[in-house]
Chimera marker file (.cmm) of the C-alpha trace (Angstrom):
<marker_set name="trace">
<marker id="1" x="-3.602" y="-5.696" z="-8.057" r="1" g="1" b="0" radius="0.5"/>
<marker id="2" x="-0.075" y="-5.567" z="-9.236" r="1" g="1" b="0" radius="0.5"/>
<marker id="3" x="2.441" y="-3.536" z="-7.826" r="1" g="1" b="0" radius="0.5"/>
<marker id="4" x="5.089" y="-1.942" z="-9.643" r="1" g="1" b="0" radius="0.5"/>
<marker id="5" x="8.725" y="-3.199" z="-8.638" r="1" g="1" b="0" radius="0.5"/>
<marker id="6" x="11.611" y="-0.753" z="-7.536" r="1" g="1" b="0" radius="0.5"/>
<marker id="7" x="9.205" y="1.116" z="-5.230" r="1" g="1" b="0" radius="0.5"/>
<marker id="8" x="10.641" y="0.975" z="-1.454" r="1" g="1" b="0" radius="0.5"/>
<marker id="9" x="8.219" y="1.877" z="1.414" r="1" g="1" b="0" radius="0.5"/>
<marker id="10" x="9.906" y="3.680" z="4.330" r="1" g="1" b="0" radius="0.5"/>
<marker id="11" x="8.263" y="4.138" z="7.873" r="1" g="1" b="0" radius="0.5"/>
<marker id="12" x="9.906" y="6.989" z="10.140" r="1" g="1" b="0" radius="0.5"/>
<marker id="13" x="7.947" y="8.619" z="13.021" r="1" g="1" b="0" radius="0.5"/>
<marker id="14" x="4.497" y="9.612" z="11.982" r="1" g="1" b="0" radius="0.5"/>
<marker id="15" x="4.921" y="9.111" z="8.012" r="1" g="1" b="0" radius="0.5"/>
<marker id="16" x="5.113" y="6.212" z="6.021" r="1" g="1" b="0" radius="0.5"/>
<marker id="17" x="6.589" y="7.183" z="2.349" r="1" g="1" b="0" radius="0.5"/>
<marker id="18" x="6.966" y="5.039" z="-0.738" r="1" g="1" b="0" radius="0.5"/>
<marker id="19" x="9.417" y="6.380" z="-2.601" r="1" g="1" b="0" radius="0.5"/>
<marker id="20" x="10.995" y="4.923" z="-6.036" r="1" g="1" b="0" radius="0.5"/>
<marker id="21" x="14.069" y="3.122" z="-6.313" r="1" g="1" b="0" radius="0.5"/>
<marker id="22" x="16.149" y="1.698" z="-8.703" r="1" g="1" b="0" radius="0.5"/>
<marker id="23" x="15.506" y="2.595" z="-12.761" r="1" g="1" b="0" radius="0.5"/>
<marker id="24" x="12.557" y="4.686" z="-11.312" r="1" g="1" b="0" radius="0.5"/>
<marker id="25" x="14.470" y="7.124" z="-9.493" r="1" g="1" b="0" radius="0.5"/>
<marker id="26" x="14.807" y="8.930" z="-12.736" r="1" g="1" b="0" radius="0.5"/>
<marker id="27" x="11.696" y="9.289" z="-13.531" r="1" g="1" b="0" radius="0.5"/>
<marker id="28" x="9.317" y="9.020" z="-10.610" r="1" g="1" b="0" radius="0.5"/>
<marker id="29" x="9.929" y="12.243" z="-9.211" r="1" g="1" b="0" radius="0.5"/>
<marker id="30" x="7.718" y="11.949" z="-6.366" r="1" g="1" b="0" radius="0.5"/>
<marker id="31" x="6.969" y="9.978" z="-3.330" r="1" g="1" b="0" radius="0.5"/>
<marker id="32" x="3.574" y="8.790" z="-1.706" r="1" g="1" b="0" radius="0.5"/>
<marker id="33" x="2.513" y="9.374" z="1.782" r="1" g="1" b="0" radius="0.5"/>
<marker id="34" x="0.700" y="6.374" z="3.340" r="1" g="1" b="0" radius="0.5"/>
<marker id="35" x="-1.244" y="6.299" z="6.674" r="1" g="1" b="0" radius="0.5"/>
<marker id="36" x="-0.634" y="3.455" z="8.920" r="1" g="1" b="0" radius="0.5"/>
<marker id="37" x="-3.289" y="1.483" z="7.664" r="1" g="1" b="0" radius="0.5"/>
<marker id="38" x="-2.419" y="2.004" z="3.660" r="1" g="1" b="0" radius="0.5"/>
<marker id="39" x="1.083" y="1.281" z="4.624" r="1" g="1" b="0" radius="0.5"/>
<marker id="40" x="0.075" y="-2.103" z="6.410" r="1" g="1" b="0" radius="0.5"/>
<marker id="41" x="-1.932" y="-2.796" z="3.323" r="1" g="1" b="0" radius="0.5"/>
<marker id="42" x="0.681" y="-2.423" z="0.765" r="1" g="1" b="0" radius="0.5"/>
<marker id="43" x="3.115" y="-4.077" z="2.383" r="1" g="1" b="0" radius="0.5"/>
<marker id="44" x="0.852" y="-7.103" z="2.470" r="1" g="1" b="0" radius="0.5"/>
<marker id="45" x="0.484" y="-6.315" z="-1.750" r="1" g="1" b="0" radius="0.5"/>
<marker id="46" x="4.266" y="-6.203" z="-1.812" r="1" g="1" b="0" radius="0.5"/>
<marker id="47" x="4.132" y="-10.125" z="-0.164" r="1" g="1" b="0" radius="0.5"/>
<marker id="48" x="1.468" y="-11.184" z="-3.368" r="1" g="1" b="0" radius="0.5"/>
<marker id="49" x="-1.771" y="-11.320" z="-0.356" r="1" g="1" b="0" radius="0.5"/>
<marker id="50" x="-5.410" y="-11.013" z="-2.208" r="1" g="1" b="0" radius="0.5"/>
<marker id="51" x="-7.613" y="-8.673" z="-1.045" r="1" g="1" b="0" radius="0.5"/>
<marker id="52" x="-9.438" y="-11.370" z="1.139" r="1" g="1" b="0" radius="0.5"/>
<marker id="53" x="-6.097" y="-12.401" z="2.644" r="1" g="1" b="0" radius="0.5"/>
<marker id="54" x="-5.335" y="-8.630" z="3.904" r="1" g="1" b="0" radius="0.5"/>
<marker id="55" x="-9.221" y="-7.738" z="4.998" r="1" g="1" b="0" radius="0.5"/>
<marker id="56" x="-8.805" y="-11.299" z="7.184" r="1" g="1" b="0" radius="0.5"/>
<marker id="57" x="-5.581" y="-9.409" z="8.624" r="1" g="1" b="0" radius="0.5"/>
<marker id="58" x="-6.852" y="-6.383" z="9.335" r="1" g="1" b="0" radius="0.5"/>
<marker id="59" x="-9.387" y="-7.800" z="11.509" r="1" g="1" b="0" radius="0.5"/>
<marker id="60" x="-7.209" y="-9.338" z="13.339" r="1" g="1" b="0" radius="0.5"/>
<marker id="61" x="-4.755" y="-6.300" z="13.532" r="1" g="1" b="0" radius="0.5"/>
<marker id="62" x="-7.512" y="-3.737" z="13.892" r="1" g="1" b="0" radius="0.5"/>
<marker id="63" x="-10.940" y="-3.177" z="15.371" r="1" g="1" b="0" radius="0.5"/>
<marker id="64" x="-12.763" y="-3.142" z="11.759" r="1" g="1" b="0" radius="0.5"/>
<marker id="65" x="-15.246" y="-5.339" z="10.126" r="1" g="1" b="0" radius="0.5"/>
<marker id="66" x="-14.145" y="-7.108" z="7.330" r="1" g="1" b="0" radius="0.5"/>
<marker id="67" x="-16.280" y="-5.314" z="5.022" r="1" g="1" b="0" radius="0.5"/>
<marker id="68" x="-14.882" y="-2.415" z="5.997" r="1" g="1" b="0" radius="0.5"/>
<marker id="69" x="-11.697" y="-4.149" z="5.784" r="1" g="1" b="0" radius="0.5"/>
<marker id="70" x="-12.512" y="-4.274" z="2.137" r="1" g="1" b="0" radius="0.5"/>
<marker id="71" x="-13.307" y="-0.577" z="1.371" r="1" g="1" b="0" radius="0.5"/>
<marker id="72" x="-9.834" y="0.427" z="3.229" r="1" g="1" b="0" radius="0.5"/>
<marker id="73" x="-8.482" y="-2.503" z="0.307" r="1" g="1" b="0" radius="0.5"/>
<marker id="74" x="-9.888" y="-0.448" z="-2.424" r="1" g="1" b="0" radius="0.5"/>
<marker id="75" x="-9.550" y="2.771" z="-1.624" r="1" g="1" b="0" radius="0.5"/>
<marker id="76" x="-5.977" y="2.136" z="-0.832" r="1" g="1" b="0" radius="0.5"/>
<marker id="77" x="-5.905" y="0.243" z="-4.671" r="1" g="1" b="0" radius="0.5"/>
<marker id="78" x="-7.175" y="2.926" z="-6.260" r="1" g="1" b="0" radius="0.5"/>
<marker id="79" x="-4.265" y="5.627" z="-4.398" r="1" g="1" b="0" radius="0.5"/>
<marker id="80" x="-1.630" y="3.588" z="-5.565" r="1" g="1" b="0" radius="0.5"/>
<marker id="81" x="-3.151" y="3.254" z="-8.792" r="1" g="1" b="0" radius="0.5"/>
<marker id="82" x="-3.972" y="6.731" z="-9.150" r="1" g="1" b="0" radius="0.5"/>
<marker id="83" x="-0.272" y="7.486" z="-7.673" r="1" g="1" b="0" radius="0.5"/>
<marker id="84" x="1.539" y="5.469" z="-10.690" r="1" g="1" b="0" radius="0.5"/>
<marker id="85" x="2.933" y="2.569" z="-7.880" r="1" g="1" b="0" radius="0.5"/>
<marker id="86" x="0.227" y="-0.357" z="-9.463" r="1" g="1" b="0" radius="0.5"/>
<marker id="87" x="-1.225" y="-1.539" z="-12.497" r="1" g="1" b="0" radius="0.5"/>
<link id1="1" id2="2" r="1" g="1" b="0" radius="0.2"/>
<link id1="2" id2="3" r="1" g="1" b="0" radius="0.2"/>
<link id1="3" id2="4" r="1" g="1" b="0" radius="0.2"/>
<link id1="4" id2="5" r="1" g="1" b="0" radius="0.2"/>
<link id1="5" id2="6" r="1" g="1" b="0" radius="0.2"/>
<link id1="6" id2="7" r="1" g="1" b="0" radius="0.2"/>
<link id1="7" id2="8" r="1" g="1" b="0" radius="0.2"/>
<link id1="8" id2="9" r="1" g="1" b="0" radius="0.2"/>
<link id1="9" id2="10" r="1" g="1" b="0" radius="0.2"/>
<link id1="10" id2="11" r="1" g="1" b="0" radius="0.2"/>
<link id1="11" id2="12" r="1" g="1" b="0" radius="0.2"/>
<link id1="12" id2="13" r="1" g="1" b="0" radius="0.2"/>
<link id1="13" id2="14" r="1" g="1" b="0" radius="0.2"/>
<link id1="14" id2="15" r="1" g="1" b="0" radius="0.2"/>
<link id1="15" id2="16" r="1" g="1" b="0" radius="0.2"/>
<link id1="16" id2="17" r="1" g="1" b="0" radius="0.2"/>
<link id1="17" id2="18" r="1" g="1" b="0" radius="0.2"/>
<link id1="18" id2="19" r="1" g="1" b="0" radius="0.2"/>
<link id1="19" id2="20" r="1" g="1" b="0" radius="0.2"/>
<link id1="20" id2="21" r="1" g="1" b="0" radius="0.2"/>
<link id1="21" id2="22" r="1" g="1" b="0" radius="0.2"/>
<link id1="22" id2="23" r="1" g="1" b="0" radius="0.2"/>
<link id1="23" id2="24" r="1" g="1" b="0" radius="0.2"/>
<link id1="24" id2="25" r="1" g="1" b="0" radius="0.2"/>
<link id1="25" id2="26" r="1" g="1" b="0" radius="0.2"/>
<link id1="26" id2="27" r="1" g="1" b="0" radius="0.2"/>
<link id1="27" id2="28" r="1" g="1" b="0" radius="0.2"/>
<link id1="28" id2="29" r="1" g="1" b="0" radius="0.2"/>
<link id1="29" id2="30" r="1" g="1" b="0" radius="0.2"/>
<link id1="30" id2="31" r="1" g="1" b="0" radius="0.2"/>
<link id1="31" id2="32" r="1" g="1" b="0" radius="0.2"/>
<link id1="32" id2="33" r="1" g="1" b="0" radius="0.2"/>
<link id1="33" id2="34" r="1" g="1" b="0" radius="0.2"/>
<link id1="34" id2="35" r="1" g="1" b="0" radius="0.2"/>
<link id1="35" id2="36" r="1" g="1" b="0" radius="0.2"/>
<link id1="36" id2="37" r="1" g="1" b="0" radius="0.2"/>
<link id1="37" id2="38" r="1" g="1" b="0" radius="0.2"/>
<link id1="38" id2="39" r="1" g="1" b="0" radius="0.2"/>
<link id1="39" id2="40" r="1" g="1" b="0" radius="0.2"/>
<link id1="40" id2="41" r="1" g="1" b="0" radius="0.2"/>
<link id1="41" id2="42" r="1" g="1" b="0" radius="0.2"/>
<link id1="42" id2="43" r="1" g="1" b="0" radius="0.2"/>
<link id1="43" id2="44" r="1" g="1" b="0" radius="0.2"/>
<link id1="44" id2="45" r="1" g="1" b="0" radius="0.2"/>
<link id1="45" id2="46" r="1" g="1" b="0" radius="0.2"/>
<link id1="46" id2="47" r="1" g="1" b="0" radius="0.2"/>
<link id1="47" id2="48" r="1" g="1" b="0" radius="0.2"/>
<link id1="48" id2="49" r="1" g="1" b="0" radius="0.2"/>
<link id1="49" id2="50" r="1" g="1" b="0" radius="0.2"/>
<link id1="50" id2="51" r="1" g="1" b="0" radius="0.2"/>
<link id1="51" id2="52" r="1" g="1" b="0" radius="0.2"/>
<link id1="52" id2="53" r="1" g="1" b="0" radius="0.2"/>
<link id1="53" id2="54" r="1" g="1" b="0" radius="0.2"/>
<link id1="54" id2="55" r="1" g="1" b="0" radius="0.2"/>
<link id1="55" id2="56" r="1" g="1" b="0" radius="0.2"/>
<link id1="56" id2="57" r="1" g="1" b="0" radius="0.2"/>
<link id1="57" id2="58" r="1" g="1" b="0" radius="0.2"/>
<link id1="58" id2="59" r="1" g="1" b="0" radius="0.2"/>
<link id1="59" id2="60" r="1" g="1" b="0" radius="0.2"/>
<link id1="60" id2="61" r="1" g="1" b="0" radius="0.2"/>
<link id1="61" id2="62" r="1" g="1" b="0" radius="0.2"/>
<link id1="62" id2="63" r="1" g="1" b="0" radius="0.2"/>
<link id1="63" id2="64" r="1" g="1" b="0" radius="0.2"/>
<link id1="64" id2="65" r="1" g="1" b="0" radius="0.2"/>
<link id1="65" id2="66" r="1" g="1" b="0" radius="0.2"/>
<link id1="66" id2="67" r="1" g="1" b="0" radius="0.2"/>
<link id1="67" id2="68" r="1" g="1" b="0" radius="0.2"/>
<link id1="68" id2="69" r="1" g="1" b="0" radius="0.2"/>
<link id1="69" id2="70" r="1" g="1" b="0" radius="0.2"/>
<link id1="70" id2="71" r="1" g="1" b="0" radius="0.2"/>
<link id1="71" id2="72" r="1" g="1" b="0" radius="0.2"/>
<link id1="72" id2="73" r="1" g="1" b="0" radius="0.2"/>
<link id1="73" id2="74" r="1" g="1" b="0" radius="0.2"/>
<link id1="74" id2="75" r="1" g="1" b="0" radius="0.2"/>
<link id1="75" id2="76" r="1" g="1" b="0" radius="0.2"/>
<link id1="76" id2="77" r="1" g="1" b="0" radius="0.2"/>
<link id1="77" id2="78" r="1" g="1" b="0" radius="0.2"/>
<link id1="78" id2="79" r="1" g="1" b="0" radius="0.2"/>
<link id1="79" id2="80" r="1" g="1" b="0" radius="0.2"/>
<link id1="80" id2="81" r="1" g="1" b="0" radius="0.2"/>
<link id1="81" id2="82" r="1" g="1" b="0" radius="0.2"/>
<link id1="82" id2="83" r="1" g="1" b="0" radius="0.2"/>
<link id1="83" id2="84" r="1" g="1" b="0" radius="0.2"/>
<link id1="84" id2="85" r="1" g="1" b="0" radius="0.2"/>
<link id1="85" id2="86" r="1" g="1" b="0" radius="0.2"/>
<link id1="86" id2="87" r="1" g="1" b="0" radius="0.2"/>
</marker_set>
């Protein structure tokens, strides 16, 4: 998955936001609320990680299987994709 640049995720107490930057101030009017977990995965997306790199992460990081590890992956894909942040 590909990120789109000039997005900026910002983590303040109990909310993690991405919220646009740059040329997409003007027309991104909105911002995206992440939980802890979608945040941790899309800032590994930010780095250029694969799916297989983040789910071997979160394993580490969290108490999940790395299937399950997966479906976060996806489901967190598809909410930035759905959300106009990714191609």
């Amino acid at each position: 998955m590909k990120l789109k640049q000039d997005f900026v995720l910002r983590k303040m107490p109990g909310m993690n936001l991405v919220i646009p930057a740059g040329d997409n101030i003007k027309t991104f009017k909105n911002a995206l609320v992440l939980n802890d977990t979608a945040a941790f995965i899309y800032e590994r997306l930010q780095q250029g990680l694969g799916a297989d790199e983040i789910a071997e992460q979160m394993t580490q990081k969290y108490d999940v299987t790395k299937e399950k590890a997966v479906e976060d992956i996806a489901r967190t894909e598809d909410l930035l994709a759905e959300g106009g942040l990714a191609e």
